[in-house]
C-alpha positions as protocol buffer text, in pm:
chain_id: "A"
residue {
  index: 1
  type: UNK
  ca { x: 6595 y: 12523 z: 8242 }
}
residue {
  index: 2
  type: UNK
  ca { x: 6756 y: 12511 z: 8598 }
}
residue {
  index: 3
  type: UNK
  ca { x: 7129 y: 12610 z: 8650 }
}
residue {
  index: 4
  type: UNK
  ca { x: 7380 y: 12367 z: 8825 }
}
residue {
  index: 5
  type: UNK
  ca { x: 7564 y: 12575 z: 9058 }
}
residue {
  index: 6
  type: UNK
  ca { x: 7795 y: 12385 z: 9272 }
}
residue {
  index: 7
  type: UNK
  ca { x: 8066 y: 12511 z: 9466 }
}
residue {
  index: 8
  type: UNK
  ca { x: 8364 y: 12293 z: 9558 }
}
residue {
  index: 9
  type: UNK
  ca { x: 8336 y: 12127 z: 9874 }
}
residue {
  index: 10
  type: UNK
  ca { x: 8660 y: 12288 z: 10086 }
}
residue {
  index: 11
  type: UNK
  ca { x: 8700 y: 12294 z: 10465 }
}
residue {
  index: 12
  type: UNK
  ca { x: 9004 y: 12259 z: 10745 }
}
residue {
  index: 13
  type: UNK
  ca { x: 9067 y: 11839 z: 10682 }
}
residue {
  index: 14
  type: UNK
  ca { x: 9178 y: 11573 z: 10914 }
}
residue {
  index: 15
  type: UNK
  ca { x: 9492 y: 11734 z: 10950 }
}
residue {
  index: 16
  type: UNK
  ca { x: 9371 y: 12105 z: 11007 }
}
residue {
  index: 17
  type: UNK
  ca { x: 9196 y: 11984 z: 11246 }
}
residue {
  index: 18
  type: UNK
  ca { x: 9393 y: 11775 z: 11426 }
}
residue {
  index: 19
  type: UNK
  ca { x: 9653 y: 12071 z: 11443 }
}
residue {
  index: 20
  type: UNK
  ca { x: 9391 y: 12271 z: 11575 }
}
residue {
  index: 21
  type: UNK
  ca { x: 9326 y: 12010 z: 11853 }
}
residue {
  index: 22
  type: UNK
  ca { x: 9635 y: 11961 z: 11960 }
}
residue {
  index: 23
  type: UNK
  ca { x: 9711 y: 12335 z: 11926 }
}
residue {
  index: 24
  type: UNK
  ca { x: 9475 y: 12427 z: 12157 }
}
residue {
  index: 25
  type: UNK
  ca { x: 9566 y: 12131 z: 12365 }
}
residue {
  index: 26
  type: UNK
  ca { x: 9903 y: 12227 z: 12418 }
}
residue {
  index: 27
  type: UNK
  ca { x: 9835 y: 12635 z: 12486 }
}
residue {
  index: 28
  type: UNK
  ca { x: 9574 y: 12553 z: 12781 }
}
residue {
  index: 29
  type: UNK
  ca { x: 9830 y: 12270 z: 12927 }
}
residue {
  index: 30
  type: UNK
  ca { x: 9670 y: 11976 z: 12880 }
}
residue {
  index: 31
  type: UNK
  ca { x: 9907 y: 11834 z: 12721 }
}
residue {
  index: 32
  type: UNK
  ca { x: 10278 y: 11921 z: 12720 }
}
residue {
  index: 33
  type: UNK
  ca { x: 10403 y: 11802 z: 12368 }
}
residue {
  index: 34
  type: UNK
  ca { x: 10722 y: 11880 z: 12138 }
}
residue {
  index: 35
  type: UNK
  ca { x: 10587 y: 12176 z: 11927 }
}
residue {
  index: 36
  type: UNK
  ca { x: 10720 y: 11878 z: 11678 }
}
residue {
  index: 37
  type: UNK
  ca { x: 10425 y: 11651 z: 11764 }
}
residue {
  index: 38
  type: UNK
  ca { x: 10186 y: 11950 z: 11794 }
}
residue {
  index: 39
  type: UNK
  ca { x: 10278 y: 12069 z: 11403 }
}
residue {
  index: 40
  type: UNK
  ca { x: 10287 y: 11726 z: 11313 }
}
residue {
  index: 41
  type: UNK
  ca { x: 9902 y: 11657 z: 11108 }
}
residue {
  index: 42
  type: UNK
  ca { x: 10066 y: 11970 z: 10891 }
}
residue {
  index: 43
  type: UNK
  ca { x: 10401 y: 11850 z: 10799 }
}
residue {
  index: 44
  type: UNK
  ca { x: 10370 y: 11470 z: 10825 }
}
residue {
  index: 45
  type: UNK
  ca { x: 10142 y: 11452 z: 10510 }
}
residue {
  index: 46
  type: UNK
  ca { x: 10404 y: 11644 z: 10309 }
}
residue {
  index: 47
  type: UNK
  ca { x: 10725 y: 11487 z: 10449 }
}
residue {
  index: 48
  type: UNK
  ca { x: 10520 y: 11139 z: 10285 }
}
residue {
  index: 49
  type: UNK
  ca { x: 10460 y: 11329 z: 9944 }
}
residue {
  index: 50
  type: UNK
  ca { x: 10839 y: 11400 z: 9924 }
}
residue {
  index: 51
  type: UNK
  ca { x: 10902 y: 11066 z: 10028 }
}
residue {
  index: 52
  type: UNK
  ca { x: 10747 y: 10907 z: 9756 }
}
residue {
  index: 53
  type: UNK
  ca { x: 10854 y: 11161 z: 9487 }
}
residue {
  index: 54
  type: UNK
  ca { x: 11196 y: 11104 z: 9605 }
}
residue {
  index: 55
  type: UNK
  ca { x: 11126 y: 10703 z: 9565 }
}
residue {
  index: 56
  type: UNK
  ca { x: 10980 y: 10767 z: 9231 }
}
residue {
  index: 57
  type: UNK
  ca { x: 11268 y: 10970 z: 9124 }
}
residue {
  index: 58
  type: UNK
  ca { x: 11539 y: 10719 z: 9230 }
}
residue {
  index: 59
  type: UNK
  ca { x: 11360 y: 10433 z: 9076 }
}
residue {
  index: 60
  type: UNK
  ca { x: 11308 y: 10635 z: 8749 }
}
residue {
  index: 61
  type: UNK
  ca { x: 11609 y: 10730 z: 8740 }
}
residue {
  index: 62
  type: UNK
  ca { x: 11771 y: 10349 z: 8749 }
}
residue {
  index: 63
  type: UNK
  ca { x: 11519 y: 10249 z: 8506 }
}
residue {
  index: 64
  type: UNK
  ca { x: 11652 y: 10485 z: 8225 }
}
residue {
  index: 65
  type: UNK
  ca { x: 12023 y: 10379 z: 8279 }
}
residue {
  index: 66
  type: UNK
  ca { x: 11930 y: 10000 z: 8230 }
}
């Protein structure tokens, strides 16, 4: 009998990544960014998420007073 041992596949992501990039990017002077734009593949996907829970809520919420 053979064991299944699998380990979840993790890792950085697109977005860890592309923070990474532009972080290094921006501390050698290639490019001269907002910090804003540099931090941006971190909080981007999250300001989205809140977005849509806040759309979610507000159309839930209209929905139960009808």
């Amino acid at each position: 009998m053979t064991q299944n041992n699998t380990t979840p596949a993790g890792g950085i992501g697109l977005p860890g990544l592309l923070f990474l990039l532009f972080l290094t990017l921006k501390l050698t002077g290639v490019i001269e960014w907002s910090w804003w734009w540099v931090t941006a593949p971190l909080w981007i996907p999250t300001a989205i998420l809140i977005a849509i829970v806040a759309v979610a809520g507000v159309v839930f919420a209209i929905k139960d007073k009808r």
